[in-house]
N, C-alpha and C positions, 0 to 999 in steps of 0.2 A: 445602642445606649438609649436613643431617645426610646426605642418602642420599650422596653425596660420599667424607661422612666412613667410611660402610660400607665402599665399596666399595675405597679406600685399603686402608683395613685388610685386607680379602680379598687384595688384590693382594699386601700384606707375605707374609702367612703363607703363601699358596700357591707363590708366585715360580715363577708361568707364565712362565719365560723363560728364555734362553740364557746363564749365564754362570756364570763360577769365579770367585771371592767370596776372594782370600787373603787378606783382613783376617777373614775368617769363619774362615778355614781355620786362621789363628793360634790364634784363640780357644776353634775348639772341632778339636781336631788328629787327631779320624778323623770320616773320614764312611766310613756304612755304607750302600749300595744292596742294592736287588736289583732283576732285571729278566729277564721270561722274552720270551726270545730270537722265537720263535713259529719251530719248526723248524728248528735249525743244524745240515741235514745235512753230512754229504760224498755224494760222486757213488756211494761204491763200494755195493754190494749186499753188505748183510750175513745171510747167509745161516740168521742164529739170528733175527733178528726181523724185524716185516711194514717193512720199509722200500724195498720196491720203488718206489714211487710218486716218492720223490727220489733216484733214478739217469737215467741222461741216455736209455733205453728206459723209462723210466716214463712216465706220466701227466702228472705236474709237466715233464716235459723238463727233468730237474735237470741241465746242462749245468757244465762246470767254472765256465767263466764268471758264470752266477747264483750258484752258491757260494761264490768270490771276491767278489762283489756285495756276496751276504749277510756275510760276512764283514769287506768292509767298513765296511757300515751300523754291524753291531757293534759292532765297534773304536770307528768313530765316538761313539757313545754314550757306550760306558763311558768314555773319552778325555776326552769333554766334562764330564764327570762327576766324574772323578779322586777314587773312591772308594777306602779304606785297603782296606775289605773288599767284597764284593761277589758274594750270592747268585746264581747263574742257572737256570733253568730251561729246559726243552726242547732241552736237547743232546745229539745222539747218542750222542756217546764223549770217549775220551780224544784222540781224532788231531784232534778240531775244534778243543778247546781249547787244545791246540798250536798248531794253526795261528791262533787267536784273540791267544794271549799274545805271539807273533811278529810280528803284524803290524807293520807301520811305526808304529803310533799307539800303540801299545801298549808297545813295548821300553823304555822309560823309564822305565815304573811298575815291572817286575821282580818282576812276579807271578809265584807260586807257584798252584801246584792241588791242589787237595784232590776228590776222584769216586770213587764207587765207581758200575760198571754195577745196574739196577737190574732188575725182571722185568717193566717194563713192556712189552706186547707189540710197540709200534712202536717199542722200543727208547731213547724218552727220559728222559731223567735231569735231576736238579740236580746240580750244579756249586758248588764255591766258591774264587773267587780271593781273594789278600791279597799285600799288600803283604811280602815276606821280610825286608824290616831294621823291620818293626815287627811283625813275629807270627809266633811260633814254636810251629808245630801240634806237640804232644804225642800225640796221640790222634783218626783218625777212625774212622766204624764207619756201616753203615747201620742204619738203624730200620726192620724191618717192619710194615705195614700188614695186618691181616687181620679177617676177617669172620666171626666164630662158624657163622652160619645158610650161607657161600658158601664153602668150602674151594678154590675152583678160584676165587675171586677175586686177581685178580694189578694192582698199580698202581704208582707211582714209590716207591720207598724215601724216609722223612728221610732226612737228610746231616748225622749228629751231627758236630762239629767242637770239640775243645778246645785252648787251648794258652792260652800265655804273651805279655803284652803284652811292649812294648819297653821298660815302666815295673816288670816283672814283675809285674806284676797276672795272676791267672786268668781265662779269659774261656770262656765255650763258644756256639760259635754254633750252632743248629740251622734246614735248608735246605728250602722242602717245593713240591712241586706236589701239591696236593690232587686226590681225583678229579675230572671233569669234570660239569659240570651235563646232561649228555646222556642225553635221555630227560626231561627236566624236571627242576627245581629237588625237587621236592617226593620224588619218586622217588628220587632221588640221592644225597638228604640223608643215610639211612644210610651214604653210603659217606665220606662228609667226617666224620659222625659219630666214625666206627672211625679215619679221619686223628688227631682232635684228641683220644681218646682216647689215640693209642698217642705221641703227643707229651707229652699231659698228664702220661704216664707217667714216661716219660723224665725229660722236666722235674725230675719228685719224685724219682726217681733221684740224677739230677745234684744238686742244692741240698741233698739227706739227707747228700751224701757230702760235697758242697763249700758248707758254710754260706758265707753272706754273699759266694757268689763271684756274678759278672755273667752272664748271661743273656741274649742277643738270639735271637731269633725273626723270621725272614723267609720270605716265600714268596709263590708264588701260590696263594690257600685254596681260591678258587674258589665264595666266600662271603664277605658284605659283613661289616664289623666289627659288625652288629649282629646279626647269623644267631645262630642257636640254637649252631651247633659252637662257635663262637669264644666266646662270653659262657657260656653252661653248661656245654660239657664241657672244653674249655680253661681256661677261667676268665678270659681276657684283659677287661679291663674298663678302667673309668677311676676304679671306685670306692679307696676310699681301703683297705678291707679288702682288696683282689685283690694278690695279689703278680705280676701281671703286667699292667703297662699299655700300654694300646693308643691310641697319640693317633693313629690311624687311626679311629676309630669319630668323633672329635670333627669331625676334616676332613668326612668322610662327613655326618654326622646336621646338622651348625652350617652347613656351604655346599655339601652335595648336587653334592659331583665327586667322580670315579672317577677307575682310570688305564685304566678300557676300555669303547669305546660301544659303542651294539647301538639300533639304531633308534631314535636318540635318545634315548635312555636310558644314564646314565652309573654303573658299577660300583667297588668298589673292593675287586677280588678279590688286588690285589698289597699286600702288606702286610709293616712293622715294627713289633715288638713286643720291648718292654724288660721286664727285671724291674724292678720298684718299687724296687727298692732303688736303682738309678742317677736316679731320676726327682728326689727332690730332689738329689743329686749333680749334676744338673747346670741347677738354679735352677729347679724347678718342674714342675709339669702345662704348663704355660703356656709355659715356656719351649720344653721338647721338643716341644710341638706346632708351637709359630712355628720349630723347626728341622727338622720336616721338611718334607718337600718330594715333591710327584708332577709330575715332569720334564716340562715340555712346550713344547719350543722348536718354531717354526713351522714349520722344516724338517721335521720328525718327524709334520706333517699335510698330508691333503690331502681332498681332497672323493670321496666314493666313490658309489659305487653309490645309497646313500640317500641324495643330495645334503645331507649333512652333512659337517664338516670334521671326521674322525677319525683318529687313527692310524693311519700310511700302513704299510699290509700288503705284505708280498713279494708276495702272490697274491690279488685278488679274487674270490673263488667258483674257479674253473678259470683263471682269467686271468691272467697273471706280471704284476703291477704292479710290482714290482723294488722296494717302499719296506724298512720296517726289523722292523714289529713291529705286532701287534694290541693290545700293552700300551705303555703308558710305565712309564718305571721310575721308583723308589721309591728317597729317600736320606733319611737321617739324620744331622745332624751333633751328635759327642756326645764329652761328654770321659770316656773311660774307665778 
């Protein structure tokens, strides 16, 4: 009975399943995602960075057709999702997420875009969409990433974002794909380091000038909630001194799920992060944590390669599997 009772309760907080919740939606009247895309080219060859490989003479045989695919899949997601606000990661430009906000599934919400191109060399970017009759951007800008000892180091910009609620409240959201773990975790780490520094910054920036205003942080870090970036140089925590809490370390560390596998091993490099100050505003540690959420309806897997059921990829190693994403996305329902 008692193991039972555990496993109930996992099943509350995580809400591995498919569905829109409008008695939730009353209660708590934004939810905030984020979710990297895993490459939302277009077909064309852009001639300033390496994105030959998703053109229909590339490698990928990125055809219109898989574009539209991909673009579907999308849609699909965030539709199902029906986030106020909503982080993305790995999108080429401005002309996808045109074409994303247009979709059929999409026109209803009446998103807005917030992008600035960034100097990553295969040209992807984050992204942030919002709802326009509930948020009125004021101000975006990118955040540079750089590296004292690499001067010729170049990676995805933050995506600072501020504006005004529908409640007039201040808000500033900031967007981030961290470096990538390639070359190993261990090797790498300075360069996620130099991310959650120049965020860190930011941050004291922002709150010096606008006390007691709100705060979210979203991203893929590309570092689990308990990594040295995110707990030391960020300072995101769950302690009660941290002005910024991360009830992504609790989901991680309390029931060991991710939003991404890797030979059976599950990560939780996609992440939200609040400032403390909304944390009892909206009834607790406790609460926030049972309101967020890592997305994982059964459409969204399938069995691969390592015969395990993981998030179903557009592309298996070289192979066009036509699914959605190597990540699931990431919400938070929050009253702000």
């Amino acid at each position: 009975m008692k193991s039972i009772k555990i496993i109930s309760c996992f099943l509350v907080v995580i809400i591995l399943a498919s569905w829109k919740n409008d008695s939730d939606k009353k209660k708590h009247p934004f939810r905030v995602a984020f979710y990297n895309c895993e490459n939302l080219f277009d077909t064309i060859n852009d001639l300033d960075v390496q994105d030959e490989e998703f053109t229909p003479a590339g490698k990928n045989q990125w055809s219109s057709s898989r574009y539209f695919t991909k673009l579907e899949h999308t849609a699909k997601i965030i539709s199902s999702i029906a986030p106020d606000f909503i982080g993305l990661a790995e999108i080429e430009n401005i002309g996808v997420l045109k074409d994303l906000i247009n979709n059929s599934q999409m026109v209803s919400f009446g998103y807005e875009i917030a992008h600035i191109n960034s100097p990553d060399l295969r040209g992807i970017d984050v992204a942030f969409l919002y709802q326009k009759n509930k948020f009125t951007v004021t101000n975006f800008h990118a955040i540079k990433i750089s590296m004292v000892d690499d001067t010729s180091f170049l990676t995805r910009d933050i995506l600072q974002v501020e504006g005004i609620l529908s409640n007039n409240d201040s808000i500033c959201f900031f967007i981030n794909h961290w470096p990538s773990r390639r070359g190993g975790s261990e090797l790498s780490e300075p360069k996620r380091m130099a991310a959650a520094a120049a965020l860190r910054t930011a941050v004291n920036q922002y709150t010096s000038t606008h006390p007691n205003k709100s705060v979210i942080i979203m991203g893929d870090l590309n570092d689990n909630p308990n990594n040295k970036s995110i707990q030391s140089i960020l300072k995101a925590d769950t302690a009660s001194n941290s002005d910024l809490f991360n009830p992504m370390l609790i989901l991680y560390s309390r029931y060991h799920i991710g939003s991404l596998y890797y030979k059976g091993a599950q990560d939780l490099f996609d992440q939200i992060i609040i400032s403390n100050s909304l944390v009892e505003k909206n009834g607790g540690k406790e609460k926030i944590i049972s309101n967020t959420t890592i997305y994982k309806p059964e459409w969204l897997f399938k069995v691969n390669k390592y015969k395990e059921n993981a998030p179903w990829r557009t592309f298996e190693g070289t192979d066009y599997s036509g699914g959605y994403s190597d990540h699931c996305p990431v919400f938070l329902n929050i009253k702000l």
